[in-house]
C-alpha positions as CSV (number, residue, x, y, z in Angstrom):
1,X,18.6,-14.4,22.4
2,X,17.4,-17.0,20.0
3,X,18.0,-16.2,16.0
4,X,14.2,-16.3,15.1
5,X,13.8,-13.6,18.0
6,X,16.8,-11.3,17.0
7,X,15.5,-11.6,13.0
8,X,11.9,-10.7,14.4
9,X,12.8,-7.5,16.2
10,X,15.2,-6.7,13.1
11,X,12.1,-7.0,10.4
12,X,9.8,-5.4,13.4
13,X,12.4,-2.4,13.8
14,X,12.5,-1.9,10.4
15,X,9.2,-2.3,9.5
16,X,7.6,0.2,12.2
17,X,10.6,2.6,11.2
18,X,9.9,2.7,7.7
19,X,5.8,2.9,8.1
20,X,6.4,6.2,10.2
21,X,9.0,7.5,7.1
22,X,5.7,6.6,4.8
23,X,3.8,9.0,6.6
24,X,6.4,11.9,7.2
25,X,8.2,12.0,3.8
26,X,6.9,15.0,2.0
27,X,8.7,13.8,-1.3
28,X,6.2,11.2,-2.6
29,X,8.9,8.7,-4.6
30,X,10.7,8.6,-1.0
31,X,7.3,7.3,0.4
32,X,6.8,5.1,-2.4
33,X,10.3,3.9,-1.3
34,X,9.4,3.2,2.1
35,X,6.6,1.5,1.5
36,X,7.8,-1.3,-0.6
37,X,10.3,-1.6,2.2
38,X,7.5,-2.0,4.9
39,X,5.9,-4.5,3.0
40,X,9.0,-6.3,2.5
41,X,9.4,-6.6,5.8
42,X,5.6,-7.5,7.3
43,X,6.2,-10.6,4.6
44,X,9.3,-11.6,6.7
45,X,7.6,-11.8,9.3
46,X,5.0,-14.0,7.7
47,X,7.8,-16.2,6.4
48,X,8.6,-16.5,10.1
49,X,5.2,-17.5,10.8
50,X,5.4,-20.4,8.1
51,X,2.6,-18.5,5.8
52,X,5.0,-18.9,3.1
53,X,1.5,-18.3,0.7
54,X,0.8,-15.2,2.3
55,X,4.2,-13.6,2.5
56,X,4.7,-14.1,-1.1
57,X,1.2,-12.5,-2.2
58,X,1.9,-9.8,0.0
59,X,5.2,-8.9,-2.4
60,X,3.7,-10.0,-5.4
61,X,0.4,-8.0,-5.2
62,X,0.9,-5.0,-2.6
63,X,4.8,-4.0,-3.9
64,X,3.3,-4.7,-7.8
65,X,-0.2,-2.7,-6.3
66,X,1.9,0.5,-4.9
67,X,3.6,0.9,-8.1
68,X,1.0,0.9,-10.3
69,X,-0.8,3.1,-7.4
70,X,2.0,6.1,-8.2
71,X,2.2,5.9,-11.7
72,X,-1.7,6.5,-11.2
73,X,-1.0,9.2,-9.1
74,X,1.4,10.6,-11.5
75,X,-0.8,10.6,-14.1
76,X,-3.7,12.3,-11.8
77,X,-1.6,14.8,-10.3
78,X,-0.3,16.1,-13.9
79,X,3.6,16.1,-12.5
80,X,6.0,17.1,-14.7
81,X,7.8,13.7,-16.0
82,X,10.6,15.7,-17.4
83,X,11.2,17.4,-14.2
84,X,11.1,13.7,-12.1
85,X,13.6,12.3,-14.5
86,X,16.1,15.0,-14.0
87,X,16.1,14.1,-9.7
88,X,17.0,10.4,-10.8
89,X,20.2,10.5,-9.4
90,X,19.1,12.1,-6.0
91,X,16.8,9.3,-5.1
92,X,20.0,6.7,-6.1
93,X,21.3,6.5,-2.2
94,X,18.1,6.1,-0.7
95,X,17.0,3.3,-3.6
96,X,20.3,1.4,-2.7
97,X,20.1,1.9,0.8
98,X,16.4,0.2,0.6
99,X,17.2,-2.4,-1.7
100,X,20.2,-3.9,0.4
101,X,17.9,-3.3,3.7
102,X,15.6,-6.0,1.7
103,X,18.4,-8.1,0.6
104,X,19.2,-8.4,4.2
105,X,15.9,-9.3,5.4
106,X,15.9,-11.9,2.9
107,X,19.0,-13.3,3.6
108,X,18.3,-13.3,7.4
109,X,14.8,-15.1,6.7
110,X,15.7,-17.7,3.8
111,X,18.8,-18.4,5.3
112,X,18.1,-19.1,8.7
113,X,15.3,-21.3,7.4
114,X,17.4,-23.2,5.1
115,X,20.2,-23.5,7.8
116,X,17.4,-24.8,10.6
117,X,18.2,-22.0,12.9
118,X,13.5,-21.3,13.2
119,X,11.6,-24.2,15.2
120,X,8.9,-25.6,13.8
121,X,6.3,-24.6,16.8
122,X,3.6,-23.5,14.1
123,X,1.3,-26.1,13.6
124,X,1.8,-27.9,9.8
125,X,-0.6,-28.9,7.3
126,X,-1.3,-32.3,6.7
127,X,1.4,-33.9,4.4
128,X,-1.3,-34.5,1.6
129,X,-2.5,-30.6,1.7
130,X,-0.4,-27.8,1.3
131,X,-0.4,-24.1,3.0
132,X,-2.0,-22.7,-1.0
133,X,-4.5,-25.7,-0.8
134,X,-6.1,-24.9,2.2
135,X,-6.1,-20.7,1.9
136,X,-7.7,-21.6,-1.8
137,X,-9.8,-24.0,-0.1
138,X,-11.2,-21.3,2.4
139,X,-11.1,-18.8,0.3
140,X,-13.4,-20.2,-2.2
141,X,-15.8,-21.6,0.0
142,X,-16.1,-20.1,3.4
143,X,-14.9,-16.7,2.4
144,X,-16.5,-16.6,-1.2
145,X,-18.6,-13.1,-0.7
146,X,-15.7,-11.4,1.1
147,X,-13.7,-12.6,-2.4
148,X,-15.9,-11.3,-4.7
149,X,-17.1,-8.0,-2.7
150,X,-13.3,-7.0,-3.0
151,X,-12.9,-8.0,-6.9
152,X,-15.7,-6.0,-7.4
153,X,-14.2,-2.8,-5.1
154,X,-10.9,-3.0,-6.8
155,X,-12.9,-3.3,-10.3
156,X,-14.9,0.1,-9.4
157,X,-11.4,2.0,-8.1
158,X,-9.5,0.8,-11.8
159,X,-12.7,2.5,-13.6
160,X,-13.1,5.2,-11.5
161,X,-9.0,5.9,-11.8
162,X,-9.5,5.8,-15.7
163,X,-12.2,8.3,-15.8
164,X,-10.5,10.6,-13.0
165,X,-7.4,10.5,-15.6
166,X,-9.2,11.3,-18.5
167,X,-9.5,15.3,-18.6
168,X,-10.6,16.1,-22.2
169,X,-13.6,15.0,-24.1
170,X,-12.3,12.8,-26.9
171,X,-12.4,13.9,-30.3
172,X,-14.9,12.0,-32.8
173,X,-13.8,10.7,-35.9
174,X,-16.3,9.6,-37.6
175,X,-17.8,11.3,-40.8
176,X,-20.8,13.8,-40.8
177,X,-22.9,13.7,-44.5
178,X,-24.7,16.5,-43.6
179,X,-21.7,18.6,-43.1
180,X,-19.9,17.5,-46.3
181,X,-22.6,18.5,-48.8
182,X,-22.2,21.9,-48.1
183,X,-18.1,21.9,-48.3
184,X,-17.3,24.8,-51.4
185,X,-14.3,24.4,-53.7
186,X,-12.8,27.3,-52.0
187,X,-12.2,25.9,-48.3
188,X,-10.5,22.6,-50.3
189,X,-6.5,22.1,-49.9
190,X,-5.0,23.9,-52.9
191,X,-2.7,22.5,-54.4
192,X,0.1,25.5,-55.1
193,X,2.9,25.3,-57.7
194,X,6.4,26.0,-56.4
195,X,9.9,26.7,-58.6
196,X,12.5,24.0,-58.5
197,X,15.6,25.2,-57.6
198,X,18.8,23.9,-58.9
199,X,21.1,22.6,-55.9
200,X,25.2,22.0,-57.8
């Protein structure tokens, strides 16, 4: 067996394992856990597919996405914070585990690529154009609606998370005149007159 195949059933093992713990975890920072860990892995397998731009926007914006996704859902959900600190510890193993599990991939991936061990049997770009060039170069001119139709999705989800998180009406502090004239000398703060007490 050749080392590109053995490193793509090793990120395809891991990555179908951990999509199926996504789905039956019933503690949601565990599938949180398992997610970044899937997506670590599907951009492995991009990296082995020479999309080195694709791979590296699918860490940068889905792994930076999910966790801004569960603080959301935190914040929607009203979950004790104090109460999720205290389980810290507990979700130590399983954040270690994870985090070496990605180490791995990486070191399997970056490793065999700078040692030589992939062929080069995907096509290349041209030597004046690079693999960002031509994705920016399709994206802004073939795929333009697509673009904007989803800026403008993800723009609507952001407000609608806002006003989902937003439970009580905010108080207004601005001043009312009408209300002021009719304040009586009575419902003022008084100011009240208190013995000093001698401390030795």
């Amino acid at each position: 067996m050749e080392f590109k195949t053995f490193v793509f059933y090793f990120l395809s093992a891991v990555l179908v394992f951990a999509g199926l713990r996504v789905i039956t975890s019933r503690n949601p920072v565990h599938a949180a856990l398992f997610l970044v860990l899937a997506f670590v892995s599907a951009s492995g397998v991009w990296m082995l597919l020479q999309a080195e731009f694709l791979a590296l926007a699918l860490i940068l914006v889905y792994v930076g996405a999910v966790m801004v996704l569960f603080l959301f859902v935190v914040m929607m959900l009203d979950i004790n914070l104090d109460r999720l600190r205290e389980g810290f510890w507990s979700y130590l193993p399983l954040g270690a585990i994870i985090a070496l599990l990605m180490v791995a991939e990486m070191i399997l991936v970056l490793g065999g690529n700078y040692l030589g061990l992939f062929e080069g049997s995907v096509r290349q770009a041209t030597v004046g154009e690079s693999n960002v060039q031509a994705v920016g170069r399709l994206m802004f001119t073939e795929y333009v609606y697509p673009f904007e139709l989803a800026s403008v999705i993800l723009l609507v989800g952001i407000v609608a998370a806002i006003a989902l998180t937003q439970r009580d009406k905010r108080k207004n502090k601005s001043v009312d005149p009408s209300r002021q004239v009719f304040v009586k000398a009575k419902d003022r703060v008084r100011v009240l007159q208190m013995p000093a007490e001698k401390r030795e």
